[in-house]
Structure formats: structure tokens, C-alpha cells
mmCIF entry with sequence, helices, sheets and N, C-alpha, C, O atoms, coordinates in Angstrom:
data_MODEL
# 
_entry.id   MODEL 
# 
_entity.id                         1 
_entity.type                       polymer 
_entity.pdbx_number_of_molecules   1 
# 
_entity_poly.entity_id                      1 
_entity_poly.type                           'polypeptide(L)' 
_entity_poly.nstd_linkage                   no 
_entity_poly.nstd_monomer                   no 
_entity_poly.pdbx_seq_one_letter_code       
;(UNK)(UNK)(UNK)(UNK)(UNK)(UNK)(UNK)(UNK)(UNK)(UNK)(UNK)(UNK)(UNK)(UNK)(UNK)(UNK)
(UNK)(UNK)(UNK)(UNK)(UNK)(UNK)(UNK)(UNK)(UNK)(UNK)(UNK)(UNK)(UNK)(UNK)(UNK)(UNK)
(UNK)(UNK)(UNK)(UNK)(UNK)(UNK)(UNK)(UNK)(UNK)(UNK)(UNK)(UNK)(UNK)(UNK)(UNK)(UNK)
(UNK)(UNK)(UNK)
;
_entity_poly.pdbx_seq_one_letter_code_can   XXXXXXXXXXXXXXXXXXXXXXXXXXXXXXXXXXXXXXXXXXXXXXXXXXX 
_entity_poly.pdbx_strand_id                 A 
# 
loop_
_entity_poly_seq.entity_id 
_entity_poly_seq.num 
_entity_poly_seq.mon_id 
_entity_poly_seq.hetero 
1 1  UNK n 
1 2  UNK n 
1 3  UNK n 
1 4  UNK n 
1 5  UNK n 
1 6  UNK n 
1 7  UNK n 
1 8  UNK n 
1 9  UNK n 
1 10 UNK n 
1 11 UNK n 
1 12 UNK n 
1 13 UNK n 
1 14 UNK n 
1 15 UNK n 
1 16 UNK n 
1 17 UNK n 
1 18 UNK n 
1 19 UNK n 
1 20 UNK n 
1 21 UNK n 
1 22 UNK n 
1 23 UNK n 
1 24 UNK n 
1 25 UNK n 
1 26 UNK n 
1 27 UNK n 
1 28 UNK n 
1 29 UNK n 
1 30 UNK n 
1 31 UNK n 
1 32 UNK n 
1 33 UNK n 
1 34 UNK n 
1 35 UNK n 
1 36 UNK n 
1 37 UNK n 
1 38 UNK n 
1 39 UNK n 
1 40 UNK n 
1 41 UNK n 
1 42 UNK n 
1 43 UNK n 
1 44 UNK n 
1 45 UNK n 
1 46 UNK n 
1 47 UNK n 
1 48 UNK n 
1 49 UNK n 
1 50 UNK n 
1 51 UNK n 
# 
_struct_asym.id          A 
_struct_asym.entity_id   1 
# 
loop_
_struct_conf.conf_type_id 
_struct_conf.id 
_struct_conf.pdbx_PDB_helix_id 
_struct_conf.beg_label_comp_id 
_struct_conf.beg_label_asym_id 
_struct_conf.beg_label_seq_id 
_struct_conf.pdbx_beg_PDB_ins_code 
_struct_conf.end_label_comp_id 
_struct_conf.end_label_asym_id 
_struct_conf.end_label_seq_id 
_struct_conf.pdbx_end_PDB_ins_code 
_struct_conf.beg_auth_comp_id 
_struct_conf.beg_auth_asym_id 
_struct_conf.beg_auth_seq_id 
_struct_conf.end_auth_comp_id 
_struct_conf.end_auth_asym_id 
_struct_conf.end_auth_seq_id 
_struct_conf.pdbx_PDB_helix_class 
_struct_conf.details 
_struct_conf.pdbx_PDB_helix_length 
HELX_P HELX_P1 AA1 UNK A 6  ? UNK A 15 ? UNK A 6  UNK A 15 1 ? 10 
HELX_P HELX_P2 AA2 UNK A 32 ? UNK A 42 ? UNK A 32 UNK A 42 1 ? 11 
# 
_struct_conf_type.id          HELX_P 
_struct_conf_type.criteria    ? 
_struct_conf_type.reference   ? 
# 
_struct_sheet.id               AA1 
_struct_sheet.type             ? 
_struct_sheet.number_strands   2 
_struct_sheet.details          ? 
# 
_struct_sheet_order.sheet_id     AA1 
_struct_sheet_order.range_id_1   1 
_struct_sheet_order.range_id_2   2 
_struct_sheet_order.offset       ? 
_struct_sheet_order.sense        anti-parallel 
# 
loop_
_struct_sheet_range.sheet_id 
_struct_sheet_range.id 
_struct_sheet_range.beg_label_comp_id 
_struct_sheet_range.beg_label_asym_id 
_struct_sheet_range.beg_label_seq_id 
_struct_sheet_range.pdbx_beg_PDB_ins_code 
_struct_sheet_range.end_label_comp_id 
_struct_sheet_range.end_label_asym_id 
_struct_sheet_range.end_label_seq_id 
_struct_sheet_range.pdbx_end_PDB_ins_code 
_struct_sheet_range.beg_auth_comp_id 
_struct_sheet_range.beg_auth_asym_id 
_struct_sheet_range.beg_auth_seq_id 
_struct_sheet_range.end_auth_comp_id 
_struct_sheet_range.end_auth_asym_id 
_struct_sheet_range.end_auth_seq_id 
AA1 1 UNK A 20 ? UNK A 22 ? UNK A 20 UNK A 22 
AA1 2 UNK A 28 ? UNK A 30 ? UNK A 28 UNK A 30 
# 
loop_
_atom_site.group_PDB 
_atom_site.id 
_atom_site.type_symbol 
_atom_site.label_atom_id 
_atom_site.label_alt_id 
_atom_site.label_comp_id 
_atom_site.label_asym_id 
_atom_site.label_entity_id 
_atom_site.label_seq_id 
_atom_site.pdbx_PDB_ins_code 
_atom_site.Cartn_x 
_atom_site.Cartn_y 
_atom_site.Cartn_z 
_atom_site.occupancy 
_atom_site.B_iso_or_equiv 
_atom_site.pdbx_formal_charge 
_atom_site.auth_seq_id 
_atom_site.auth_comp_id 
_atom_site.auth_asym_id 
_atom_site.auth_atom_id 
_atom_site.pdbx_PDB_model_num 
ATOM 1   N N  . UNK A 1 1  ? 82.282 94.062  155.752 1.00 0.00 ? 1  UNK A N  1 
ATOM 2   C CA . UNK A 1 1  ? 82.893 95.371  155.918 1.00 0.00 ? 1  UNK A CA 1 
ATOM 3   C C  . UNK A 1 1  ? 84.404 95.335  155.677 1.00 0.00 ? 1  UNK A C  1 
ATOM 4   O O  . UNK A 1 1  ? 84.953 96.175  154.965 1.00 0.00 ? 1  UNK A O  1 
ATOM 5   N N  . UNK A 1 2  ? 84.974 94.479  156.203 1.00 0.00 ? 2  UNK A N  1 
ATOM 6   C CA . UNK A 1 2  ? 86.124 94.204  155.998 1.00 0.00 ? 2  UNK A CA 1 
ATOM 7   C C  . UNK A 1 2  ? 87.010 93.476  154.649 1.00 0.00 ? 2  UNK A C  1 
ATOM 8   O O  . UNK A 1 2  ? 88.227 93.379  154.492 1.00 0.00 ? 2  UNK A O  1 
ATOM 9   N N  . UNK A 1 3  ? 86.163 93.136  153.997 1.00 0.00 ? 3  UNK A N  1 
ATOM 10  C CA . UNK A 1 3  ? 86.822 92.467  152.661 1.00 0.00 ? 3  UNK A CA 1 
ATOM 11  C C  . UNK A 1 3  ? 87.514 91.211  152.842 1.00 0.00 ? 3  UNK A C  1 
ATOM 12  O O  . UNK A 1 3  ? 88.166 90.762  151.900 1.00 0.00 ? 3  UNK A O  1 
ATOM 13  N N  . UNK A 1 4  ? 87.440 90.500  154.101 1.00 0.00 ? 4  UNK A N  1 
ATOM 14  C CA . UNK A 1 4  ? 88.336 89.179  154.533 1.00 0.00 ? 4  UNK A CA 1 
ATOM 15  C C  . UNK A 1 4  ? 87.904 88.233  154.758 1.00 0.00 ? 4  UNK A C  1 
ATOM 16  O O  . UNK A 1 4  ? 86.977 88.654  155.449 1.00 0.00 ? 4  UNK A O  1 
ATOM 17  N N  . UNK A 1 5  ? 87.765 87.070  154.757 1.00 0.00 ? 5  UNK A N  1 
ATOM 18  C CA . UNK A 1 5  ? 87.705 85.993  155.517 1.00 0.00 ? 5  UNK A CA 1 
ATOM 19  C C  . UNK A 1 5  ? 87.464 85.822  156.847 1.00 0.00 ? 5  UNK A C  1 
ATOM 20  O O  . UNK A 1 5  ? 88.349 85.556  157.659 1.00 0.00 ? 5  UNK A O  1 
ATOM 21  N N  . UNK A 1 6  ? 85.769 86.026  157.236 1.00 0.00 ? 6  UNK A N  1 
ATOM 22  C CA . UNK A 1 6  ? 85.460 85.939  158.496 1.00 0.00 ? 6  UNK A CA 1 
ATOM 23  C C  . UNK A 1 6  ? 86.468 85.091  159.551 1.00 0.00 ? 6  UNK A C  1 
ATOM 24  O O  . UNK A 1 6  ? 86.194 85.222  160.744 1.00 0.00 ? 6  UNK A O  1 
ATOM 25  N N  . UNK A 1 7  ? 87.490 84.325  159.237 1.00 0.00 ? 7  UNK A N  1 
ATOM 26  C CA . UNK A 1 7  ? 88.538 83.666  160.151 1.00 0.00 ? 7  UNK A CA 1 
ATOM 27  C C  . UNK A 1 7  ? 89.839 84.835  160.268 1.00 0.00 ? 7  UNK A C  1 
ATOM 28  O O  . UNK A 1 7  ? 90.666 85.006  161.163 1.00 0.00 ? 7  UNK A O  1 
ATOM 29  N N  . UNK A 1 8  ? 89.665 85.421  159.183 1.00 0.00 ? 8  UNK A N  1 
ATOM 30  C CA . UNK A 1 8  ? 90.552 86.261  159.865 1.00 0.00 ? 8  UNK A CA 1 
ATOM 31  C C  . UNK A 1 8  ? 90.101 87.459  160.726 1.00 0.00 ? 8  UNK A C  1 
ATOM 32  O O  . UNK A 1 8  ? 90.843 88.238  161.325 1.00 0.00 ? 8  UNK A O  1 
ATOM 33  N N  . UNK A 1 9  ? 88.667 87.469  160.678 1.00 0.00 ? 9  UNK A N  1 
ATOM 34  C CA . UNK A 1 9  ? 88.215 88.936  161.313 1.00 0.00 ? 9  UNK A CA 1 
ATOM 35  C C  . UNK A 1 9  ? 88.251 88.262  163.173 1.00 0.00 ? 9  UNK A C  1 
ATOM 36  O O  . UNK A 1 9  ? 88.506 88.987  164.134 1.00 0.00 ? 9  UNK A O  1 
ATOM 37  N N  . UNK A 1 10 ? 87.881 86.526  163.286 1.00 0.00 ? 10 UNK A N  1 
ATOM 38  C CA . UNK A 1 10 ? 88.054 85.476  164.810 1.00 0.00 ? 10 UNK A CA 1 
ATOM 39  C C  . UNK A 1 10 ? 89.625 85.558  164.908 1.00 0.00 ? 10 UNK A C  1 
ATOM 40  O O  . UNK A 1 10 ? 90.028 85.341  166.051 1.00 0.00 ? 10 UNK A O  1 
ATOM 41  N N  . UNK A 1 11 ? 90.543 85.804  164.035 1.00 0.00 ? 11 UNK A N  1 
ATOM 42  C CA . UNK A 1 11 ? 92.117 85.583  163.994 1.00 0.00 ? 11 UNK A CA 1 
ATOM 43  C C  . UNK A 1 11 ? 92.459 87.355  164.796 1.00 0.00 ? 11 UNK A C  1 
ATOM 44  O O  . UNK A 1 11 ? 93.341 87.437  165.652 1.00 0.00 ? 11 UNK A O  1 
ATOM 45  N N  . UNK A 1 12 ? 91.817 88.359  164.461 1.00 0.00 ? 12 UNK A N  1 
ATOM 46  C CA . UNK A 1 12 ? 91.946 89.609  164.754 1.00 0.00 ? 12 UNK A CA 1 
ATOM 47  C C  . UNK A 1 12 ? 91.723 89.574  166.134 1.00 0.00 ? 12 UNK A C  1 
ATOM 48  O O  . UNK A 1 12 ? 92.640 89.715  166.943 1.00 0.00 ? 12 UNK A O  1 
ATOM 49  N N  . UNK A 1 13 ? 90.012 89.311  166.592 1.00 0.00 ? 13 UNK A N  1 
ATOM 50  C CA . UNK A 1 13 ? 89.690 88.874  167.881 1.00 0.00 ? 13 UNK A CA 1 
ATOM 51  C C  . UNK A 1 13 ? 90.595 88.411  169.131 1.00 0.00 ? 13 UNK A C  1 
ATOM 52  O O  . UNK A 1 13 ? 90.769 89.074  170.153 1.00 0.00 ? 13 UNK A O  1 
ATOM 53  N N  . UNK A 1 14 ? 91.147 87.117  168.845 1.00 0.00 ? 14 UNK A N  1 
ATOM 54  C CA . UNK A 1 14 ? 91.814 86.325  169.464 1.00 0.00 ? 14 UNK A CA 1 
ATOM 55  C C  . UNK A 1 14 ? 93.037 87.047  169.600 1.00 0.00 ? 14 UNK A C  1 
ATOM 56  O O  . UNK A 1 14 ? 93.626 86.996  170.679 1.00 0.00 ? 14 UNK A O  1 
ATOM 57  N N  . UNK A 1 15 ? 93.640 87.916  168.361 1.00 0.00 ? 15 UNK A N  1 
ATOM 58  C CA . UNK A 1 15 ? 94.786 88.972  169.015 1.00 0.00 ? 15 UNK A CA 1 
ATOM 59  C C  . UNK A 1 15 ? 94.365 90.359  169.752 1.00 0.00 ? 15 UNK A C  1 
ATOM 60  O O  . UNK A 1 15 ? 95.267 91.077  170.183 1.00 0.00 ? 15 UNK A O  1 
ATOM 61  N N  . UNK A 1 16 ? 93.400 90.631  169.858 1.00 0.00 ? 16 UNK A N  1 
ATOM 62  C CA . UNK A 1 16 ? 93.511 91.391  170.976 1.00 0.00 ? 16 UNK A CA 1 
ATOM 63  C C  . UNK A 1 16 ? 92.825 92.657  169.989 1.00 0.00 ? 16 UNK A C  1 
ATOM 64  O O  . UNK A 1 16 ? 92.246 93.608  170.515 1.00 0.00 ? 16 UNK A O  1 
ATOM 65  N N  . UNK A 1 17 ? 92.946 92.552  168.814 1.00 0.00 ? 17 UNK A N  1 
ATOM 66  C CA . UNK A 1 17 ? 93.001 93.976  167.492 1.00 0.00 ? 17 UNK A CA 1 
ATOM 67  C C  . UNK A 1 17 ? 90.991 94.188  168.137 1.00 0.00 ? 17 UNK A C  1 
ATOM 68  O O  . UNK A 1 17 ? 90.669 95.287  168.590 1.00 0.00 ? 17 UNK A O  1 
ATOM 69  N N  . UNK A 1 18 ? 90.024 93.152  168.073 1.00 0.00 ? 18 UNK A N  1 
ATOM 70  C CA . UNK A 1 18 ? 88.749 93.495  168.325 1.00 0.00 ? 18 UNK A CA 1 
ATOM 71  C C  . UNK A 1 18 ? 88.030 92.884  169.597 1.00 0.00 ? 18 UNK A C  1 
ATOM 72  O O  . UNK A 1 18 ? 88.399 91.716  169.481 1.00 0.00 ? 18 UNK A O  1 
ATOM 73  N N  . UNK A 1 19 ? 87.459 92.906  170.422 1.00 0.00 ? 19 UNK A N  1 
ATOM 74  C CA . UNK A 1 19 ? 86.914 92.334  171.614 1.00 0.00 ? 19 UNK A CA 1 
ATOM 75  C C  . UNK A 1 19 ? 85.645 91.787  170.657 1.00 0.00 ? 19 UNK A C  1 
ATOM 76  O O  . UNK A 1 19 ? 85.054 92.531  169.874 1.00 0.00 ? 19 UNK A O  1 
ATOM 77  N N  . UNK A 1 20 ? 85.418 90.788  170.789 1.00 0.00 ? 20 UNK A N  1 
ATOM 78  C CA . UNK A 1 20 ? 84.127 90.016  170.596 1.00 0.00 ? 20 UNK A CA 1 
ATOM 79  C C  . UNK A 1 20 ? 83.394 89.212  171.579 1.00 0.00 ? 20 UNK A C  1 
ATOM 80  O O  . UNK A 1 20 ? 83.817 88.414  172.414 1.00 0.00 ? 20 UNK A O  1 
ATOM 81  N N  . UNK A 1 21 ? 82.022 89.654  171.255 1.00 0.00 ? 21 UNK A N  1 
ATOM 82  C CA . UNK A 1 21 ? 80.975 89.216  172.761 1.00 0.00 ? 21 UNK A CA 1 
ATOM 83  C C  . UNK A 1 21 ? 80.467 87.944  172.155 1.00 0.00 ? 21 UNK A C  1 
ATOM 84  O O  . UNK A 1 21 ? 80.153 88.061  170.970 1.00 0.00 ? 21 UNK A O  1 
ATOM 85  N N  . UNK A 1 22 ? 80.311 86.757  172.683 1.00 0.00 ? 22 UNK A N  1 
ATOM 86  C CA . UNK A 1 22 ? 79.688 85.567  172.221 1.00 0.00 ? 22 UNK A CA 1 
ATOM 87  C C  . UNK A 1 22 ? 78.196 85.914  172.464 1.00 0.00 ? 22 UNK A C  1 
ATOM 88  O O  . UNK A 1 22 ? 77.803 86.632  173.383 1.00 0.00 ? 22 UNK A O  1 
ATOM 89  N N  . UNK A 1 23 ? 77.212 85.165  171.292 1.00 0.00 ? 23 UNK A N  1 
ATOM 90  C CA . UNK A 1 23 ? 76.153 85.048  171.771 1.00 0.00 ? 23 UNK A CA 1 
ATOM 91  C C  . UNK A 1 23 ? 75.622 83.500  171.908 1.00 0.00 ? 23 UNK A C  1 
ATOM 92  O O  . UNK A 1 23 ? 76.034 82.636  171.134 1.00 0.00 ? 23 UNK A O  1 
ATOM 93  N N  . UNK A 1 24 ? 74.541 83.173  173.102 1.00 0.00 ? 24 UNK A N  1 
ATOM 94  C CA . UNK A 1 24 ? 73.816 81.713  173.180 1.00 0.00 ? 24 UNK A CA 1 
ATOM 95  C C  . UNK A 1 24 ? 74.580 80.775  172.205 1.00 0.00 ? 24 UNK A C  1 
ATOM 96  O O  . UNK A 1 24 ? 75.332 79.809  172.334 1.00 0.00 ? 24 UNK A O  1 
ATOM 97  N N  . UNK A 1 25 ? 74.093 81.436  171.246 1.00 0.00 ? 25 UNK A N  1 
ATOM 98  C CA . UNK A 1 25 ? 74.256 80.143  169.898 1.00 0.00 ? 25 UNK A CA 1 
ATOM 99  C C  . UNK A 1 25 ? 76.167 80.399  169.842 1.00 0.00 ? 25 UNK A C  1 
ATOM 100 O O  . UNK A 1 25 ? 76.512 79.744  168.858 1.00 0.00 ? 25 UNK A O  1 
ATOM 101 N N  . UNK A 1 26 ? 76.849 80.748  170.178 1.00 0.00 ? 26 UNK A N  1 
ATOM 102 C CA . UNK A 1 26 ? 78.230 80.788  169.784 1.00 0.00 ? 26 UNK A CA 1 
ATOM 103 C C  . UNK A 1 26 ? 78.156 81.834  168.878 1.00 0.00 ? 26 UNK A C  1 
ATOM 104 O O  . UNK A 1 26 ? 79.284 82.328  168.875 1.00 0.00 ? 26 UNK A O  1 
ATOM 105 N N  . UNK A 1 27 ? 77.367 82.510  168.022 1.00 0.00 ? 27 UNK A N  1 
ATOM 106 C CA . UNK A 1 27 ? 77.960 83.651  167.543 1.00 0.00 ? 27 UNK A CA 1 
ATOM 107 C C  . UNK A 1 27 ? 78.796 84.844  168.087 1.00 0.00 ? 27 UNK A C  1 
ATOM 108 O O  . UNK A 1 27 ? 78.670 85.238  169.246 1.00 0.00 ? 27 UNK A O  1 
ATOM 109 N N  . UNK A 1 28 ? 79.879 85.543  166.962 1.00 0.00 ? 28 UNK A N  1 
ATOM 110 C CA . UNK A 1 28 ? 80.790 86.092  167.712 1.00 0.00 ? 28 UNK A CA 1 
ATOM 111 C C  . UNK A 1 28 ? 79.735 88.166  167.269 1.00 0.00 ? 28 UNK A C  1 
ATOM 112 O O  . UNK A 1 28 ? 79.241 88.598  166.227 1.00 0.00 ? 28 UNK A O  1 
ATOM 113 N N  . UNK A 1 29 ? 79.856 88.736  168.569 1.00 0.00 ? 29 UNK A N  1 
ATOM 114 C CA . UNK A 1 29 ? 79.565 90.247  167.868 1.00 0.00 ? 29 UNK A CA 1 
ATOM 115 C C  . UNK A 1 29 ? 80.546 91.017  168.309 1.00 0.00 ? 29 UNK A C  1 
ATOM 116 O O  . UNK A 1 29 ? 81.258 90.904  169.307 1.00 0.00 ? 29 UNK A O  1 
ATOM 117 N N  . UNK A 1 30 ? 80.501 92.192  167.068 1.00 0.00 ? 30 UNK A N  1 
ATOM 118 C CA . UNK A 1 30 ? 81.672 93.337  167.652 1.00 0.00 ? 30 UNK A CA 1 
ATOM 119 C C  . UNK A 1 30 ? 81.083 94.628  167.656 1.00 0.00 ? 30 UNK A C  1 
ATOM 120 O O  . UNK A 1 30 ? 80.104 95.103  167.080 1.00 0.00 ? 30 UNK A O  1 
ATOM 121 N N  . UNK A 1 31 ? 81.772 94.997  168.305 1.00 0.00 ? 31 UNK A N  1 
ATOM 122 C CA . UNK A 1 31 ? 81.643 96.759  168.658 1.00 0.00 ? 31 UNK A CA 1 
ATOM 123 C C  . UNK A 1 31 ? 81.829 97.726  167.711 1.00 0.00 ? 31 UNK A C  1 
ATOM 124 O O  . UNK A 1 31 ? 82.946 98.027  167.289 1.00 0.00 ? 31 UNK A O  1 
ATOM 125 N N  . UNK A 1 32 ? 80.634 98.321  167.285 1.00 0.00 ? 32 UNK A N  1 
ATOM 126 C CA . UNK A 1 32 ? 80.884 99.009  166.402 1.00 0.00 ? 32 UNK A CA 1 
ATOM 127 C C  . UNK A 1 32 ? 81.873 100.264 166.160 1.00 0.00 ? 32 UNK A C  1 
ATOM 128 O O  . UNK A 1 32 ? 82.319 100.593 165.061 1.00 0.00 ? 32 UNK A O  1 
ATOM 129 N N  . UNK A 1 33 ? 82.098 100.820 167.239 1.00 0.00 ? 33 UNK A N  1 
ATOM 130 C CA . UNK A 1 33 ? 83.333 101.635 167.287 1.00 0.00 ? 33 UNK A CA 1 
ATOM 131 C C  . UNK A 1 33 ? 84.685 101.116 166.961 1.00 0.00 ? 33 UNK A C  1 
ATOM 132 O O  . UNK A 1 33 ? 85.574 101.650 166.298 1.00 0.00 ? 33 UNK A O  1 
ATOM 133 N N  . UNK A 1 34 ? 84.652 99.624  167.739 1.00 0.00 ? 34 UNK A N  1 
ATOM 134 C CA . UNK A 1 34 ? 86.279 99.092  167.820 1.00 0.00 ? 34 UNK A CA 1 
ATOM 135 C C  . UNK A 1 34 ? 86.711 98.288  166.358 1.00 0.00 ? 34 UNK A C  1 
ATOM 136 O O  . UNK A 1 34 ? 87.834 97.858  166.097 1.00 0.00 ? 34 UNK A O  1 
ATOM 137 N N  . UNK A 1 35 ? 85.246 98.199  165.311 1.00 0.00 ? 35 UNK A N  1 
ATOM 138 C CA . UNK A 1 35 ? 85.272 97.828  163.780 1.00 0.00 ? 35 UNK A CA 1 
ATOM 139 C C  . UNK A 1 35 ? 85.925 99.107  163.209 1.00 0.00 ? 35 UNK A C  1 
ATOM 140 O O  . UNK A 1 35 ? 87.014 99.130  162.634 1.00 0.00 ? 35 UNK A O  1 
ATOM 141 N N  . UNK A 1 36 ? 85.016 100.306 163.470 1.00 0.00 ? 36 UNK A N  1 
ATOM 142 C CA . UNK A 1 36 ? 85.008 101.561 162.870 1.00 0.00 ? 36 UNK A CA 1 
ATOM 143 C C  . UNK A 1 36 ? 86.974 101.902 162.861 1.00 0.00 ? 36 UNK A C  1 
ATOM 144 O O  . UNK A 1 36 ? 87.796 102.125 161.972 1.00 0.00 ? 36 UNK A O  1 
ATOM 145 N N  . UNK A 1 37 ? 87.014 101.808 163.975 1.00 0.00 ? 37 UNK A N  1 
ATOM 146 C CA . UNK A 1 37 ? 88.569 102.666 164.213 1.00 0.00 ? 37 UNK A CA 1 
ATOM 147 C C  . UNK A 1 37 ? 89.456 101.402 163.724 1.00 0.00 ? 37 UNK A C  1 
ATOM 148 O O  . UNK A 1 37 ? 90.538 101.685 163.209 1.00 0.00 ? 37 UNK A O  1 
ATOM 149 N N  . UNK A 1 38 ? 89.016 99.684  163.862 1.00 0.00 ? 38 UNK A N  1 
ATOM 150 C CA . UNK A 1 38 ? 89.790 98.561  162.819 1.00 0.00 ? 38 UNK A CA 1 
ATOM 151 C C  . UNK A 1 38 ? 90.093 99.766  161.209 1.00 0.00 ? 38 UNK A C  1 
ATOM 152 O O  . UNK A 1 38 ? 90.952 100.446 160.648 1.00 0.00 ? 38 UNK A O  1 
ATOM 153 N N  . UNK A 1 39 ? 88.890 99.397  161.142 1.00 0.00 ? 39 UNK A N  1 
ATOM 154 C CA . UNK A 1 39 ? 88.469 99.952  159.604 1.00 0.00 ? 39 UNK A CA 1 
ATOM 155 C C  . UNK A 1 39 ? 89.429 101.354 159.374 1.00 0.00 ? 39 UNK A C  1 
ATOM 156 O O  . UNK A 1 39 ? 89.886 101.591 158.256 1.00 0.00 ? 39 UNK A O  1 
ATOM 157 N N  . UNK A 1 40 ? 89.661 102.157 160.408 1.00 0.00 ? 40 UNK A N  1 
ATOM 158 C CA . UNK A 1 40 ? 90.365 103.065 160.322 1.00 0.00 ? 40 UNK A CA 1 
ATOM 159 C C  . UNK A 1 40 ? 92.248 102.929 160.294 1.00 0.00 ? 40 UNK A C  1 
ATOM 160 O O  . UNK A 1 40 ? 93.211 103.497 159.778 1.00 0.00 ? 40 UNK A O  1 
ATOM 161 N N  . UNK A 1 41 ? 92.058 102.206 160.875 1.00 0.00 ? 41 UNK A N  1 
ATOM 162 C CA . UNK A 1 41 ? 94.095 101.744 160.735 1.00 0.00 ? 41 UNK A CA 1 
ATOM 163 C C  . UNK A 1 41 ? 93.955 100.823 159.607 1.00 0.00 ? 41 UNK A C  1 
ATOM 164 O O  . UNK A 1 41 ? 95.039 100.281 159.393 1.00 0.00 ? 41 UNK A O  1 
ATOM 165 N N  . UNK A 1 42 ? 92.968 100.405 158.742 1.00 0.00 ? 42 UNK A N  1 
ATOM 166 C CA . UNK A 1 42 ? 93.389 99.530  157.956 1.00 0.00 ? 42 UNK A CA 1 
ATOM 167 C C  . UNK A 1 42 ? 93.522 100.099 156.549 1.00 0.00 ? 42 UNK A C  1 
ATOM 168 O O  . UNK A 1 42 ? 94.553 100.198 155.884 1.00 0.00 ? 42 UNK A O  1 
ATOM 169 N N  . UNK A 1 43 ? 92.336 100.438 156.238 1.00 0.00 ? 43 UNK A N  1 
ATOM 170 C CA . UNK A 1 43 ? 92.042 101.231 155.047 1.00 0.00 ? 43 UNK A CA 1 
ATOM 171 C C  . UNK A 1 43 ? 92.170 102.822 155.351 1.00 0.00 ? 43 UNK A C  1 
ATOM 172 O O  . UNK A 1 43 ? 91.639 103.458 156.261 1.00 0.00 ? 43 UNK A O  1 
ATOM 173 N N  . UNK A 1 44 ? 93.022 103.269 154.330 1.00 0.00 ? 44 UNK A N  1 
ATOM 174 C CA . UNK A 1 44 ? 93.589 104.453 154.090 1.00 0.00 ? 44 UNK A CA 1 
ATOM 175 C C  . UNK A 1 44 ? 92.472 105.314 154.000 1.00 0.00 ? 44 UNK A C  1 
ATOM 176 O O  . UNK A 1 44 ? 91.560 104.773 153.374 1.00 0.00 ? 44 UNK A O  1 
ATOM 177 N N  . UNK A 1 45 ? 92.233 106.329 154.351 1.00 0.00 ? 45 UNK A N  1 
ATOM 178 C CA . UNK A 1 45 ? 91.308 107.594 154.058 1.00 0.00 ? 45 UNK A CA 1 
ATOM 179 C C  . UNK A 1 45 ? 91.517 107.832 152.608 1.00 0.00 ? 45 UNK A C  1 
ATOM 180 O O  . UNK A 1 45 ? 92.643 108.153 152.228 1.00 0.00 ? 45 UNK A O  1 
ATOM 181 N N  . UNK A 1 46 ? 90.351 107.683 151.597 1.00 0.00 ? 46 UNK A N  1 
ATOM 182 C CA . UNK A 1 46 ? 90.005 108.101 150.950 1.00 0.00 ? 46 UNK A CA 1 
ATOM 183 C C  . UNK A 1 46 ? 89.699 109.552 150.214 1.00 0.00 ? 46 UNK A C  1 
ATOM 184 O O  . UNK A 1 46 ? 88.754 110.279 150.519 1.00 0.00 ? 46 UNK A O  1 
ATOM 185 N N  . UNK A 1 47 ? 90.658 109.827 149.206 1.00 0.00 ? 47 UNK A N  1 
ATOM 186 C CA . UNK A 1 47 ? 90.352 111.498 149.077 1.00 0.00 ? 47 UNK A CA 1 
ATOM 187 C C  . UNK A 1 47 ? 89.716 111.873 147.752 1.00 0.00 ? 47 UNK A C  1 
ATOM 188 O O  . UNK A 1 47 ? 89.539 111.079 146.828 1.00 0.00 ? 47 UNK A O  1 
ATOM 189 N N  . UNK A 1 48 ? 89.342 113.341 147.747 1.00 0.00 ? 48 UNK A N  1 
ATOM 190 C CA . UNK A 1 48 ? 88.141 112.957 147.210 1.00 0.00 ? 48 UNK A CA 1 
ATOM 191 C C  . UNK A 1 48 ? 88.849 113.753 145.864 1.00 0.00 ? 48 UNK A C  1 
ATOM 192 O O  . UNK A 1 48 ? 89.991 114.179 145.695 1.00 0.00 ? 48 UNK A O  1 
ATOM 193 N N  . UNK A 1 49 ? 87.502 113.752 144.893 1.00 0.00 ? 49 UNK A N  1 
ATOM 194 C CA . UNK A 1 49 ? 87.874 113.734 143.289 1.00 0.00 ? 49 UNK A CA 1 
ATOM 195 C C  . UNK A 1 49 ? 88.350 115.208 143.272 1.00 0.00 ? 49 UNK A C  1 
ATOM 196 O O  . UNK A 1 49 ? 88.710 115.446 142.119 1.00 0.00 ? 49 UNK A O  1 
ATOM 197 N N  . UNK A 1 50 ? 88.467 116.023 143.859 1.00 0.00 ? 50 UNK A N  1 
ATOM 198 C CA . UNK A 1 50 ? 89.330 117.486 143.680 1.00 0.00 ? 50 UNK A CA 1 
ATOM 199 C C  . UNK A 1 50 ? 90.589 117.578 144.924 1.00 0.00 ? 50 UNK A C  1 
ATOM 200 O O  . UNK A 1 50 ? 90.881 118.693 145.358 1.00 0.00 ? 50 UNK A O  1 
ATOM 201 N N  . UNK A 1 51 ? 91.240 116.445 145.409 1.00 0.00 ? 51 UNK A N  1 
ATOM 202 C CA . UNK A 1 51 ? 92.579 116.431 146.082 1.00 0.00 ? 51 UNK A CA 1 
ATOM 203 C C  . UNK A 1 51 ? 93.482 116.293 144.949 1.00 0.00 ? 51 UNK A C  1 
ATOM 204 O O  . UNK A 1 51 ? 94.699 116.245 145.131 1.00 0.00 ? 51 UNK A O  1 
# 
């Protein structure tokens, strides 16, 4: 979703930008809201072919 280097999406985490829940195995998950609104300060709103 992000276009990056899953170390930087654990580099985001670790600053505070996404909360990530560990699972059993050490996998990291995120919140789909707190991606959504990432995704929102990162990438510019898109306008459309008659702006």
C-alpha cells in the first residue's frame, strides 16, 4: 500500500506515526484506519480528469 520498504513501514511504527500489534509468530499488524489516514498525510489527494 505504501510503495516502501516494509523496514520503513517497522521504522514508522517504532516512531510513533503507526501502532502495530505483534502476532504469536512475531508478525507486525496495523490498523486499518491509522494506515488509511498514514496514507492520507502522505500521498496527496488525487484530482480527477475534469479539475
Amino acid at each position: 500500500m505504501f510503495r516502501v520498504d516494509p523496514k520503513t513501514v517497522t521504522r514508522w511504527a517504532k516512531a510513533g506515526k503507526l501502532s502495530a500489534i505483534r502476532t504469536l509468530g512475531g508478525h507486525r499488524r496495523y490498523r486499518e484506519s491509522e494506515v488509511k489516514e498514514l496514507l492520507g498525510d502522505v500521498i496527496p489527494t488525487q484530482r480527477s480528469a475534469r479539475d
